[in-house]
Each structure stands twice: as C-alpha cells, then as structure tokens.
C-alpha positions as YAML, in Angstrom:
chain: A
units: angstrom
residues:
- id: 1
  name: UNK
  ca: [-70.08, -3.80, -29.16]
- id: 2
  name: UNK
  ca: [-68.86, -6.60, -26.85]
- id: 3
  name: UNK
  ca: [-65.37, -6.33, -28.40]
- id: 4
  name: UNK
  ca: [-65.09, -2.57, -28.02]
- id: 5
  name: UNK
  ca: [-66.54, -2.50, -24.53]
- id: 6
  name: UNK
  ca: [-63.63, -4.99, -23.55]
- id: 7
  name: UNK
  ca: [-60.91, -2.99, -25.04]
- id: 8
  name: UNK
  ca: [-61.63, 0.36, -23.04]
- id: 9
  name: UNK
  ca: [-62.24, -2.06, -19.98]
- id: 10
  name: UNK
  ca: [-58.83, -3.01, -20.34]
- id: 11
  name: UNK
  ca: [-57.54, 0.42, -21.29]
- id: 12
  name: UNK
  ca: [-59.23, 1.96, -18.95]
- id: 13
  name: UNK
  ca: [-55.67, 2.82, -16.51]
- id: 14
  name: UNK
  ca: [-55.11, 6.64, -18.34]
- id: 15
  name: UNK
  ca: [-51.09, 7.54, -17.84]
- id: 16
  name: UNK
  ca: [-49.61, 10.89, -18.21]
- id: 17
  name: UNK
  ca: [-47.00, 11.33, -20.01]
- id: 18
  name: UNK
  ca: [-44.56, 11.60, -16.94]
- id: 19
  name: UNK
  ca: [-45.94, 8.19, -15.68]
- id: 20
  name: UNK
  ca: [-45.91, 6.69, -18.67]
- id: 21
  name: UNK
  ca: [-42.14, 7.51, -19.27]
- id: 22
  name: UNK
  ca: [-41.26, 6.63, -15.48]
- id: 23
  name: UNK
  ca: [-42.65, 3.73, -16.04]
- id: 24
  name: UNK
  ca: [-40.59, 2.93, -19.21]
- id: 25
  name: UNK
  ca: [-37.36, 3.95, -17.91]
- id: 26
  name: UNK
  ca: [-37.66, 1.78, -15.04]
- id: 27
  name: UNK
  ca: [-38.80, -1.15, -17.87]
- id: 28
  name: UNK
  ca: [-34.96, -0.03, -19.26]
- id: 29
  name: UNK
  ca: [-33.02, -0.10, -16.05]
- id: 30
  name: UNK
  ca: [-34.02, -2.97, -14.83]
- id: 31
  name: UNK
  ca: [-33.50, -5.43, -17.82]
- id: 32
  name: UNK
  ca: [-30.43, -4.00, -19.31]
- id: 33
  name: UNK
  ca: [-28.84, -2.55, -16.31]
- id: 34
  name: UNK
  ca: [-24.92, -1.84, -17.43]
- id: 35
  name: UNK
  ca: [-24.08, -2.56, -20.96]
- id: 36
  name: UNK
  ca: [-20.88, -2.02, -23.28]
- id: 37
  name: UNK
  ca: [-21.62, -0.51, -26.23]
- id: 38
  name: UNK
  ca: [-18.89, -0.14, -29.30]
- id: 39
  name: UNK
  ca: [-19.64, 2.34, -32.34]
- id: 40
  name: UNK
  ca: [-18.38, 5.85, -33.69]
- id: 41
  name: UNK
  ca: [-18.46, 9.42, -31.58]
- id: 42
  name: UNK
  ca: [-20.52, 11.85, -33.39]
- id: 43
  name: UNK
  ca: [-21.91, 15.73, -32.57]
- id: 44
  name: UNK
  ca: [-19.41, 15.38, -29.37]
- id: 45
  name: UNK
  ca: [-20.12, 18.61, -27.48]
- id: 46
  name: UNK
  ca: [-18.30, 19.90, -23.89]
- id: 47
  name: UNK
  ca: [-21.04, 21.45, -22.09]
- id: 48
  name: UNK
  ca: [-19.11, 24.85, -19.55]
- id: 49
  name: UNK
  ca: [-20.53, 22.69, -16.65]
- id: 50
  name: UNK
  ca: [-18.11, 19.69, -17.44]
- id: 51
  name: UNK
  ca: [-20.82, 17.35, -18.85]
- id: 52
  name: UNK
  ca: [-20.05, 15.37, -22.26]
- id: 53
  name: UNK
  ca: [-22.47, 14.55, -24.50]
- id: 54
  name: UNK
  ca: [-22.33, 12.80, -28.20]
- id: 55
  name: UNK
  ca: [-23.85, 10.35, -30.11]
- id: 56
  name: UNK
  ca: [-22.76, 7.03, -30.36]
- id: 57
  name: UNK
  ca: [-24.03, 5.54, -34.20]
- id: 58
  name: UNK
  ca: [-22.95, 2.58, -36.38]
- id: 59
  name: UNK
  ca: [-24.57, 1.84, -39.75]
- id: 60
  name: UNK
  ca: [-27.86, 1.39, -38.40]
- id: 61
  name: UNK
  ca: [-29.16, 3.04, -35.48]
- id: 62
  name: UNK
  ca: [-27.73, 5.36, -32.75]
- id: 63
  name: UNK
  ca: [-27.88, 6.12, -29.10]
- id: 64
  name: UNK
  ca: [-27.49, 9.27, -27.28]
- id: 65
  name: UNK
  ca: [-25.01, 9.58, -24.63]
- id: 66
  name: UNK
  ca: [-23.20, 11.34, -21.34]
- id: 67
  name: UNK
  ca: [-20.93, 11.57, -19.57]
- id: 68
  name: UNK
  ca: [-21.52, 13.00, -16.25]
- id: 69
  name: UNK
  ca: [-18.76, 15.83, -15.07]
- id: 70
  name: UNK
  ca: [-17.78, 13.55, -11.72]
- id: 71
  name: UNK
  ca: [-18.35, 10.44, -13.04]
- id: 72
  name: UNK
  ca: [-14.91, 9.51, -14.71]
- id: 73
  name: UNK
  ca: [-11.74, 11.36, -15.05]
- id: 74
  name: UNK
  ca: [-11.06, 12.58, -18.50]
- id: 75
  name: UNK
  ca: [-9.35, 10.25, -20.77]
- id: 76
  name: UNK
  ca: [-5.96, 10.39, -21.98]
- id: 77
  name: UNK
  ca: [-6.74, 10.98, -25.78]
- id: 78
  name: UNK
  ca: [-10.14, 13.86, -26.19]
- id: 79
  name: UNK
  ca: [-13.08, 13.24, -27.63]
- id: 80
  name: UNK
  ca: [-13.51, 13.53, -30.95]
- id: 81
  name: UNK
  ca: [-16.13, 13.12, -34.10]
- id: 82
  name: UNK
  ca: [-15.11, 9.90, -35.83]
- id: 83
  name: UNK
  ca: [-13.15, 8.38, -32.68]
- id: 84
  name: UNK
  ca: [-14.14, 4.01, -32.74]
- id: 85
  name: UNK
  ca: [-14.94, 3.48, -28.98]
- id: 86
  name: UNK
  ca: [-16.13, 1.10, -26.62]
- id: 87
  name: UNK
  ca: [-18.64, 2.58, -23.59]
- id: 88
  name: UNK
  ca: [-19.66, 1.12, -20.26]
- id: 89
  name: UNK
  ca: [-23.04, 3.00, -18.72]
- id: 90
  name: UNK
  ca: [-26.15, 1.95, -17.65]
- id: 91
  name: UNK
  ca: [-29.30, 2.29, -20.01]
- id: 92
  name: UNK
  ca: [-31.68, 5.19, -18.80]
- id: 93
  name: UNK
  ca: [-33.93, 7.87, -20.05]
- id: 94
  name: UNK
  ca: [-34.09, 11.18, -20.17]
- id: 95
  name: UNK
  ca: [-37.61, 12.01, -19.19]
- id: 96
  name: UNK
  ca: [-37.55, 15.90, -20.10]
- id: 97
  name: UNK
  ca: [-37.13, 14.70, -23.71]
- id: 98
  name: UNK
  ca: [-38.37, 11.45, -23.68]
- id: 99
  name: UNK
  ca: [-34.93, 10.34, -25.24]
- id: 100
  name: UNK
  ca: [-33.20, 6.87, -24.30]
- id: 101
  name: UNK
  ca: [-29.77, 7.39, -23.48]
- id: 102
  name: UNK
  ca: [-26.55, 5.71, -21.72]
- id: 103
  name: UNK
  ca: [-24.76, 7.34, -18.59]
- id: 104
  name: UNK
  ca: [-21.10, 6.28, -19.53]
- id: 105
  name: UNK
  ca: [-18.70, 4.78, -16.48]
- id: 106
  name: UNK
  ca: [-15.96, 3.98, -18.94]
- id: 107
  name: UNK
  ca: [-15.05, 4.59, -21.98]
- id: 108
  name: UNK
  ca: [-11.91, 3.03, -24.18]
- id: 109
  name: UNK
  ca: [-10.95, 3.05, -27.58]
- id: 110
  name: UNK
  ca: [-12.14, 0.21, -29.47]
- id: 111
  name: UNK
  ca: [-9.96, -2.44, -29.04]
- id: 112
  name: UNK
  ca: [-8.80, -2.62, -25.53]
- id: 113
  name: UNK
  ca: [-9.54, -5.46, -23.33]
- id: 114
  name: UNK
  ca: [-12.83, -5.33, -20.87]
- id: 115
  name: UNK
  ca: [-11.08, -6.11, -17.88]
- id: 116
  name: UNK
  ca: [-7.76, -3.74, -19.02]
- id: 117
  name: UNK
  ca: [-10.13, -1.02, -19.05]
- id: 118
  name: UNK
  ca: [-11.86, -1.51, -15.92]
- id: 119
  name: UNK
  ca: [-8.20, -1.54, -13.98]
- id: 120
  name: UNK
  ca: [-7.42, 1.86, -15.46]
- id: 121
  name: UNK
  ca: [-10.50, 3.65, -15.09]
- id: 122
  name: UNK
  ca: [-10.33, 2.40, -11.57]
- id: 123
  name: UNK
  ca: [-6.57, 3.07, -11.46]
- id: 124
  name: UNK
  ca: [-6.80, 6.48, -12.26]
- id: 125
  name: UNK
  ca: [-9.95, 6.95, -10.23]
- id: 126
  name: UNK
  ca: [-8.00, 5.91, -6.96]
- id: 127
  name: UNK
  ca: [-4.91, 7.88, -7.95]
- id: 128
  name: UNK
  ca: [-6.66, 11.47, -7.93]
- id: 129
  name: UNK
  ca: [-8.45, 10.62, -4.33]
- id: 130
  name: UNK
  ca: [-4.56, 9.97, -2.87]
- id: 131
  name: UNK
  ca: [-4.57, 6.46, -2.20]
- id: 132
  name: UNK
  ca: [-1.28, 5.83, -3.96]
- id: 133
  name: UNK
  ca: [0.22, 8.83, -2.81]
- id: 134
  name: UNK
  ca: [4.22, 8.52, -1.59]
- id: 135
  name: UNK
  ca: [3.46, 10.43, 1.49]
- id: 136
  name: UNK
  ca: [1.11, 8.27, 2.87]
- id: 137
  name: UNK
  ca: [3.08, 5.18, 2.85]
- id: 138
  name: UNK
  ca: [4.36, 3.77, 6.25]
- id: 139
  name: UNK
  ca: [7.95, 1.63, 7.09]
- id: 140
  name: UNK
  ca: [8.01, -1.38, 8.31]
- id: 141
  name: UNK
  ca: [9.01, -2.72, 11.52]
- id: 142
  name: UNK
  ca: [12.84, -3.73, 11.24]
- id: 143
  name: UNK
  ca: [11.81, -6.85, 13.59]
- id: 144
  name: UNK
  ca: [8.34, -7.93, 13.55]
- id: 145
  name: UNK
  ca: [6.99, -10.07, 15.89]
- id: 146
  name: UNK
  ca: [3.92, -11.14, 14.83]
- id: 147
  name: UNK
  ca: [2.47, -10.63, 11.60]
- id: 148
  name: UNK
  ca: [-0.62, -11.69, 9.66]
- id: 149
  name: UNK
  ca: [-1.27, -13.16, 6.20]
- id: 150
  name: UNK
  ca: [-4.24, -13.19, 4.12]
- id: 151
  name: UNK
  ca: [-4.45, -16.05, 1.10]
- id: 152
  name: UNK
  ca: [-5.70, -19.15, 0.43]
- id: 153
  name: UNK
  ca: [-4.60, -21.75, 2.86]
- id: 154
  name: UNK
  ca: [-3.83, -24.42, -0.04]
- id: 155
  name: UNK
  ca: [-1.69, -21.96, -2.17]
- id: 156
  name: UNK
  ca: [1.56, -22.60, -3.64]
- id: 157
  name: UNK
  ca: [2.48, -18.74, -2.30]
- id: 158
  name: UNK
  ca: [1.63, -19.46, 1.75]
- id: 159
  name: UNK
  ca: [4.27, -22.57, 1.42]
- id: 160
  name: UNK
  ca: [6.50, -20.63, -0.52]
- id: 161
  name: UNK
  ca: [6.34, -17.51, 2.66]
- id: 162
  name: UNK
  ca: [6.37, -19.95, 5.52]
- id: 163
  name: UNK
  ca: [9.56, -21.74, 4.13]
- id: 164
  name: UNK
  ca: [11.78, -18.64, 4.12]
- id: 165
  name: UNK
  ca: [9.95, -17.04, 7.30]
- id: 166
  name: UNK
  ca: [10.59, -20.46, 9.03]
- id: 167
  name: UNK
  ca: [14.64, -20.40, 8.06]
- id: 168
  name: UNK
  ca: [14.73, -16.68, 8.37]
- id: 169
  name: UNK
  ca: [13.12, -15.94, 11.81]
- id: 170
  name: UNK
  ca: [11.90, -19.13, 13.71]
- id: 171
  name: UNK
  ca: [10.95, -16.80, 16.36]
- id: 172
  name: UNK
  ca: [7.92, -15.09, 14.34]
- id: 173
  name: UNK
  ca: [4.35, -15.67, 15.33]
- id: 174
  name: UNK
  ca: [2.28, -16.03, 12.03]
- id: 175
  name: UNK
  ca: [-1.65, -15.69, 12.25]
- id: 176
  name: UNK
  ca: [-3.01, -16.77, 8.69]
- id: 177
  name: UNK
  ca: [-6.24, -15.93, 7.60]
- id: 178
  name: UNK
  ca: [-8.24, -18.11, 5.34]
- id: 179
  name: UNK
  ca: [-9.53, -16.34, 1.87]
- id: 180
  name: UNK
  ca: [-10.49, -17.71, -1.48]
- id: 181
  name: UNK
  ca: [-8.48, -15.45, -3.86]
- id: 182
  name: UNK
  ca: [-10.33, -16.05, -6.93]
- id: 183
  name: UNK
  ca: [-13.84, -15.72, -8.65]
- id: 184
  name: UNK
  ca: [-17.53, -14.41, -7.03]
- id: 185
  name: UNK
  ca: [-17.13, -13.40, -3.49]
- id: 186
  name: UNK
  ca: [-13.48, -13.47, -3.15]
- id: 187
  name: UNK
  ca: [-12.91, -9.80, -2.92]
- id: 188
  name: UNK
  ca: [-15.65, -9.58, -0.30]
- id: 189
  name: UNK
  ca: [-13.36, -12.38, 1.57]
- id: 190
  name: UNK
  ca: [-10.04, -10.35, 1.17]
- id: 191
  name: UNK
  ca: [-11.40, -6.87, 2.28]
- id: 192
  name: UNK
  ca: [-12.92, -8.34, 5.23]
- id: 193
  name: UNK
  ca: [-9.89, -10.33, 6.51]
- id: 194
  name: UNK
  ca: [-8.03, -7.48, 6.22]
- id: 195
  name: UNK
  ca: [-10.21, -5.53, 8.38]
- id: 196
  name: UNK
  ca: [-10.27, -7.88, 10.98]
- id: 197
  name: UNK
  ca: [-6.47, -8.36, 11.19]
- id: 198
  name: UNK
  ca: [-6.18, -4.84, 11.17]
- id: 199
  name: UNK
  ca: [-8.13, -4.29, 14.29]
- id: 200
  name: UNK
  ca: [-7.57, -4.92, 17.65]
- id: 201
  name: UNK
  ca: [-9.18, -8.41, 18.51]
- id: 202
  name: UNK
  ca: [-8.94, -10.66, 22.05]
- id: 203
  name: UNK
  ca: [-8.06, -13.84, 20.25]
- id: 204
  name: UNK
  ca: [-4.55, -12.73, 18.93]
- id: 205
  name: UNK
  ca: [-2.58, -9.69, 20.31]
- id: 206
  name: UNK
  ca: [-2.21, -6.94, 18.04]
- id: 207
  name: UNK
  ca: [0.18, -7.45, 14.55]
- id: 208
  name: UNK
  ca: [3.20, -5.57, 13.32]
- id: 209
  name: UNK
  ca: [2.17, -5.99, 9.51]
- id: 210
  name: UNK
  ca: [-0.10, -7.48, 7.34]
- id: 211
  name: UNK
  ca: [0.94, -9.59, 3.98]
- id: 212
  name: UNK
  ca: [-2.07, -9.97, 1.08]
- id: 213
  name: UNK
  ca: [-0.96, -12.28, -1.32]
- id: 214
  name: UNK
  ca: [-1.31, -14.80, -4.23]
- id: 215
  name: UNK
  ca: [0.57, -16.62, -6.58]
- id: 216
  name: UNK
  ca: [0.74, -15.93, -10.24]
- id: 217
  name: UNK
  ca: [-2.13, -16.27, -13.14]
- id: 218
  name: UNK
  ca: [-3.47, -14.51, -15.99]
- id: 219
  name: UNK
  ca: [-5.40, -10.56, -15.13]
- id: 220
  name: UNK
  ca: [-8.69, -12.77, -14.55]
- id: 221
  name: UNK
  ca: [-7.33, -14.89, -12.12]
- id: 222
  name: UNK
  ca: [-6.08, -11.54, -10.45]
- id: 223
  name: UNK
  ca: [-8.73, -9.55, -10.90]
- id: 224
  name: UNK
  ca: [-10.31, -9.73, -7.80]
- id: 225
  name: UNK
  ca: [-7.00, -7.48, -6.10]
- id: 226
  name: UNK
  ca: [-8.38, -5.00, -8.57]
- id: 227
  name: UNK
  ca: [-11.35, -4.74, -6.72]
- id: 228
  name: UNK
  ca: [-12.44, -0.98, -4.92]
- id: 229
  name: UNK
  ca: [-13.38, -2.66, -2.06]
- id: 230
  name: UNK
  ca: [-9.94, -4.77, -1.21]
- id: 231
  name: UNK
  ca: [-7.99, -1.26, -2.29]
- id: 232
  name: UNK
  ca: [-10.10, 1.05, 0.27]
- id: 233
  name: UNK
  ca: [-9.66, -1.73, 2.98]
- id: 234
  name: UNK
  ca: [-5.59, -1.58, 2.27]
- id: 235
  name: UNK
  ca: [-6.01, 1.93, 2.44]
- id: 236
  name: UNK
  ca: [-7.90, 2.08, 5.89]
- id: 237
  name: UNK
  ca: [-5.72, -0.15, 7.34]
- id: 238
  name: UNK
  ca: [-4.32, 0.73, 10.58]
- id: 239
  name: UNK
  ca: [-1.37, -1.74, 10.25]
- id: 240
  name: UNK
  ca: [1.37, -1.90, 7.40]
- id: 241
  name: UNK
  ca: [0.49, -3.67, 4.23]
- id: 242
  name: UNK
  ca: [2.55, -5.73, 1.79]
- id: 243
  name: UNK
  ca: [1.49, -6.71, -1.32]
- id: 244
  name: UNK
  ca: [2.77, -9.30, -2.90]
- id: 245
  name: UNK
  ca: [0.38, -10.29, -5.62]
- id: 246
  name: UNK
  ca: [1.68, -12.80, -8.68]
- id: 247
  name: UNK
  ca: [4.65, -12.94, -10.38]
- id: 248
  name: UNK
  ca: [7.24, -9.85, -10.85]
- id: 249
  name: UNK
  ca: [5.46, -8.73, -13.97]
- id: 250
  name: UNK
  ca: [1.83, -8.69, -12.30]
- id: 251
  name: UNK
  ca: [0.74, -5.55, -11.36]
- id: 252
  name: UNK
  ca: [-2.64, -5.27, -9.15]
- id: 253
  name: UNK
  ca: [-4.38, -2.19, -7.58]
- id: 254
  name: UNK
  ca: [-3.43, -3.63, -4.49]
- id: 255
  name: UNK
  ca: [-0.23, -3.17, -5.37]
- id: 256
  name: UNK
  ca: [-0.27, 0.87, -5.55]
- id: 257
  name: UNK
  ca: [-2.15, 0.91, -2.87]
- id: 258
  name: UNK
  ca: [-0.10, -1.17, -0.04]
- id: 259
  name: UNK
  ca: [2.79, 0.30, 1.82]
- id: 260
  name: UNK
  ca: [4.82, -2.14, -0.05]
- id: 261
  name: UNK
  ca: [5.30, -4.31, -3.03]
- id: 262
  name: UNK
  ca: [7.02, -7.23, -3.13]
- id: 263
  name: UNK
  ca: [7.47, -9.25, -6.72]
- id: 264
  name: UNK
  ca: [6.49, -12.58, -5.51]
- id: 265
  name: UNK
  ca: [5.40, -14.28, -2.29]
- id: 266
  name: UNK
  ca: [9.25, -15.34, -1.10]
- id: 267
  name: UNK
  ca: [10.00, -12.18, -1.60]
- id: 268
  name: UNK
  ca: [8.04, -10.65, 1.14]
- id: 269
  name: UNK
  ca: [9.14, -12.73, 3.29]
- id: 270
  name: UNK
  ca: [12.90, -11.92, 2.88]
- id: 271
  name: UNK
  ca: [11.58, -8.33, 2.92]
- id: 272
  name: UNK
  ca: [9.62, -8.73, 6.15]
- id: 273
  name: UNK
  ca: [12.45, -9.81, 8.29]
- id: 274
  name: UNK
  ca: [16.25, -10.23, 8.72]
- id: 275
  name: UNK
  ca: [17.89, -13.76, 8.40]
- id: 276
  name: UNK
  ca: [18.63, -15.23, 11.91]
- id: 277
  name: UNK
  ca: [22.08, -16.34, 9.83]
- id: 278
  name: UNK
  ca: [22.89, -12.75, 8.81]
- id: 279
  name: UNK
  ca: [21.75, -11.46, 12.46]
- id: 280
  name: UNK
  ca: [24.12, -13.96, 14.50]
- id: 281
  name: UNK
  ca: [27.05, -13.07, 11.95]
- id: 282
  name: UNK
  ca: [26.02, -9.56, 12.87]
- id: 283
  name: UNK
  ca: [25.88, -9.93, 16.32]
- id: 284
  name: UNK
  ca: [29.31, -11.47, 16.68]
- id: 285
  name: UNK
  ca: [31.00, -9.18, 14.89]
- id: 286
  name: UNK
  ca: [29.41, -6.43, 17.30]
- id: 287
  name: UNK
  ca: [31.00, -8.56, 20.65]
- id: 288
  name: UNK
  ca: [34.93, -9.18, 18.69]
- id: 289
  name: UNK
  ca: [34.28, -4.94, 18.20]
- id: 290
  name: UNK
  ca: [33.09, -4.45, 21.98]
- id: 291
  name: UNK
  ca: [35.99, -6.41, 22.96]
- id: 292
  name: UNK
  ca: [38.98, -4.63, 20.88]
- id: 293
  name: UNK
  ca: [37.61, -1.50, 22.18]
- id: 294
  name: UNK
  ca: [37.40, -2.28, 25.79]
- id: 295
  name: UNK
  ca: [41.14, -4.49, 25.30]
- id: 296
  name: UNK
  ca: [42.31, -1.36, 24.17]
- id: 297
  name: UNK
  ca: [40.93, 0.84, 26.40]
- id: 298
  name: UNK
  ca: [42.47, -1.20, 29.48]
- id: 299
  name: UNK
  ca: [45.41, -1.48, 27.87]
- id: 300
  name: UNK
  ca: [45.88, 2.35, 27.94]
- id: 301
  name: UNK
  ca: [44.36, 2.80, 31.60]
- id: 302
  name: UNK
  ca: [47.53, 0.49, 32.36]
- id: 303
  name: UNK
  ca: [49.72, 2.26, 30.93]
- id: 304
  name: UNK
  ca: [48.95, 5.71, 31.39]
- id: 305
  name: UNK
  ca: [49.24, 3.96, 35.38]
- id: 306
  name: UNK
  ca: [52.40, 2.81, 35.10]
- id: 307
  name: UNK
  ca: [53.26, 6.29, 32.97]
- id: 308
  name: UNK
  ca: [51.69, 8.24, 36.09]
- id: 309
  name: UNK
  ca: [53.58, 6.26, 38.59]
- id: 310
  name: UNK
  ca: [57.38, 6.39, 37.17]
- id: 311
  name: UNK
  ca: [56.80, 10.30, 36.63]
- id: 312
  name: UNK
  ca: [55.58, 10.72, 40.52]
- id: 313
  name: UNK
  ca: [58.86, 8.60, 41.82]
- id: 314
  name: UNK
  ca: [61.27, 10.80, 39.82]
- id: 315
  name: UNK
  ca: [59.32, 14.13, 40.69]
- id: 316
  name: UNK
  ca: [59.69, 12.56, 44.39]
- id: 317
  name: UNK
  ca: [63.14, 12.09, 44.48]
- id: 318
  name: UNK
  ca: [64.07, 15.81, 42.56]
- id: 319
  name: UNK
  ca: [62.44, 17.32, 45.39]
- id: 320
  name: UNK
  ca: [63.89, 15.11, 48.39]
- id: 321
  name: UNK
  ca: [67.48, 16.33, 46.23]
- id: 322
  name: UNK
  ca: [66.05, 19.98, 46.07]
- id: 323
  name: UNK
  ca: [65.21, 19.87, 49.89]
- id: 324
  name: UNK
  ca: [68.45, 18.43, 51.26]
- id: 325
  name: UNK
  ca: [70.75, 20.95, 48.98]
- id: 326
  name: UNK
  ca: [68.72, 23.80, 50.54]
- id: 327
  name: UNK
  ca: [69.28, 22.67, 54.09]
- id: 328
  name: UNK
  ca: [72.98, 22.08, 53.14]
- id: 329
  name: UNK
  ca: [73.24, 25.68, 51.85]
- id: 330
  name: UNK
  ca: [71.16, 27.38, 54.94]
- id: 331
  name: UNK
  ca: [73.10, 25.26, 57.53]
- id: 332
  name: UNK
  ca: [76.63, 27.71, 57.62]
- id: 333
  name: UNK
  ca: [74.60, 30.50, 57.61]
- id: 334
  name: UNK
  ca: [72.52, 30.10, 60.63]
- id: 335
  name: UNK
  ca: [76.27, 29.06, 62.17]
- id: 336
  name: UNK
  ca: [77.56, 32.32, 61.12]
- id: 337
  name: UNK
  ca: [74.72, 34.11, 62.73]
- id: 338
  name: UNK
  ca: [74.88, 32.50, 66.07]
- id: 339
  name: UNK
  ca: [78.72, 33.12, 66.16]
- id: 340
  name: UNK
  ca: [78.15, 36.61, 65.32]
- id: 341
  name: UNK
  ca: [75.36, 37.29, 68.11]
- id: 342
  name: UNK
  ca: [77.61, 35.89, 71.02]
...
C-alpha cells in the first residue's frame, strides 16, 4: 500500500494531451535545435498553398517533413519520390497530429558540401530580394580622397593595398578599421565596421568609398563574407563598396553584393585610384596641347593683323587716286562755266 500510495503521489500532476505534447515539443526543440538529415524523398506532395511535404526514410525509420511556402526558394531540380537528399530544419512537432517532424531551411542533393549549400541557398535567397541587382550599383569617385578599409590589421592583403595606394596616390587619406576576418564573431566584426564607416562620425570626415577585404584561403576560411549579416550591411551602405575578397577564383556573397569586385586586394587599389605617374604624363600632355592651340591661335591674330593692315593701305591709296582724278576731271568744267556766265 505504501508503494502504490507513492506512485500516485508522484503522478499526481494530470496533463492534457495539448500540455503534454507542448511540453514534448519544447523537450525536441531545445536539444536538437537544427539538424541535417540525409535519406530518400518519399509520398512528396505540393500542397495549392505552396507548402511541400514528404517523407524522408532510409532502411530503418522515417521522419515526416515540410517545407514551408516562404521559407526557401524552390530548388533547381523538383522534388521527386526516390530523389537521395540532404535536409537542414529544425526538429518540431506537429501538435494537431501529434507527429514529429522537420521544418526544412535547405535542402541539397546528397552529396554536396555543407557549407556549398548554405552559400547557395543564401545566394539565391538574396538574389530574389534585389540585393545583387545591376541597377542598384553605384560608380566610384574618379579621385577619392579619403577612403576606408575594413580587414585585419596584420594581413598580407592591407600591405599588399597600402603599397600600390602609397605609389599610386600619396595624397590619399586611408582610415583602416580593425576586424578579425575569420572564425566565431568575425562577421559580427565586419558588419559593424562597415556601418560605422558608412556613417557620418566626428572623428574622421566623411569617406568617398569603402574597401572590405581579405586575402585568399579555402570556402571556410571565407565563409564568414558569406554571412547575411555582412551582405545586408554592404547593401545598406550609404557609401560605395568594393569587394575584394581572396584570390581571382574566390567568389563570396560579398562579392554580388558590393558595388564592385575586385580579384585580389592590389587590385582594388589600382581600381580605386589613378597613378600619380599616369596623371602627371596626363597632365603634361594637356599644357604642350594648351600651348599649340593658343601658339596657333596668336599666330593667326598676327597675321590676319598684318593681312588687315596691307589691305587698308592699298584701299587708302585707290581712293586718294579715285579722289584726285575726279577733281582733275571737274576742274575744266567749273572753268568753262565761269567763262560762260561772264
């Protein structure tokens, strides 16, 4: 009797069957969170309101799944029975059924790299809100004066940019700010340098561009340029952004995203501005023009004078001739006429 009274006294807490499922999907969401999960598509079905839902099964168990109508765009290859996939979603349950199911982010065939699949989910994501559109990308001042760049301050690229911006145009004003560019927190750093740079501030007067960049590595030691947060902070950006991001086969999102993409580090910078070589050479040539023209031009004023002056000394002298033949003509007839009046 003891043992039975304890077992009710412990027991005593009566769920329903709503609480009691509440209380086991929140067991679910909070120790598995987001999960992949790889197996075979079966009883795929498009609902009319855009919704996906199938069955994801290997040899011994399966899992029901969907896919949410604005969650993801659809994928390049449709859904069918059969198809070997790998799923991203977060573990849930559907309470009206008392099902366990995933809500799938991303989905890839089987086969594809994690981090490959992330940066074109997120690609494509970005590209049907217009942040890579043509239209909304800005030129770049032909002459900058002062521009900003966001890296890490022991880099091999911010040696690389201030060696040809040094040679190029010693008359730039370069405000660098500090970022790790790599692993936990980075992308945080990068999205909020940006932002500050971008806005006005009374410790630096306001820049002409902004350059986010990195040397080269492998699409982990990238990754965190392929992060949402550092692509809506290029995209908010009140100032022009370059990109220049790895090596020239590296592509980031940051690189749609930015105004401009430059291959490597030294590249930007011979993008950014004009070589103070090239100008001078540029310059001079302008001053031996200016002075042909304005040789020229003085040499015609002179002699269109001189032209102007020999043609009023000959018009002079045919009408001093004109003048004295008339008076040498009218002279015997006003003699004739007073000899004929007397």
């Amino acid at each position: 009797m003891q043992l039975t009274s304890d077992l009710f006294q412990q027991t005593s807490k009566v769920f329903t069957v709503a609480e009691l499922t509440r209380q086991i999907r929140g067991t679910l969401e909070t120790k598995f969170g987001a999960v992949w999960v790889q197996g075979e598509i079966s009883n795929y079905k498009l609902h009319p309101s855009g919704h996906q839902y199938f069955t994801l099964k290997d040899q011994r168990a399966q899992i029901g799944c969907v896919i949410w109508r604005d969650t993801m765009l659809p994928p390049r290859q449709p859904l069918v029975d059969g198809a070997q996939v790998q799923v991203y979603g977060t573990v849930t349950v559907f309470e009206a059924r008392g099902q366990y199911q995933l809500n799938v982010q991303i989905l890839q065939p089987r086969g594809v790299g994690v981090l490959q699949a992330k940066f074109e989910a997120l690609k494509r994501k970005l590209q049907a809100e217009g942040l890579f559109a043509p239209e909304r990308k800005r030129s770049l001042p032909k002459f900058p004066r002062r521009i900003g760049i966001v890296t890490s301050p022991s880099g091999a690229a911010i040696r690389d940019m201030l060696n040809v911006l040094r040679r190029r145009a010693p008359w730039l004003q370069i405000l660098i700010s500090p970022v790790h560019v790599q692993g936990t927190g980075a992308a945080q750093e990068i999205a909020v340098a940006i932002r500050e740079l971008a806005m006005p501030n009374e410790n630096w007067q306001p820049l002409d561009l902004i350059v986010v960049t990195r040397g080269g590595g492998s699409i982990e030691d990238l990754w965190e340029f392929n992060e949402e947060i550092v692509a809506r902070a290029i995209f908010n950006s009140a100032v022009p952004i370059i990109s220049a991001v790895g090596h020239e086969i590296d592509f980031t999102i940051c690189d749609f995203v930015a105004d401009l993409r430059a291959p490597t580090p030294s590249a930007a910078a011979e993008l950014i501005v004009p070589d103070i070589i090239d100008l001078h050479r540029r310059i001079d040539g302008c001053v031996r023009g200016l002075a042909r023209v304005l040789l020229n031009r003085t040499r015609d004023a002179h002699n269109g004078w001189i032209t102007g002056a020999r043609f009023c000394s000959v018009a002079s002298r045919t009408r001093s001739t004109a003048t004295s033949a008339a008076c040498s003509t009218s002279l015997p007839r006003c003699r004739r006429a007073v000899l004929r009046a007397n």
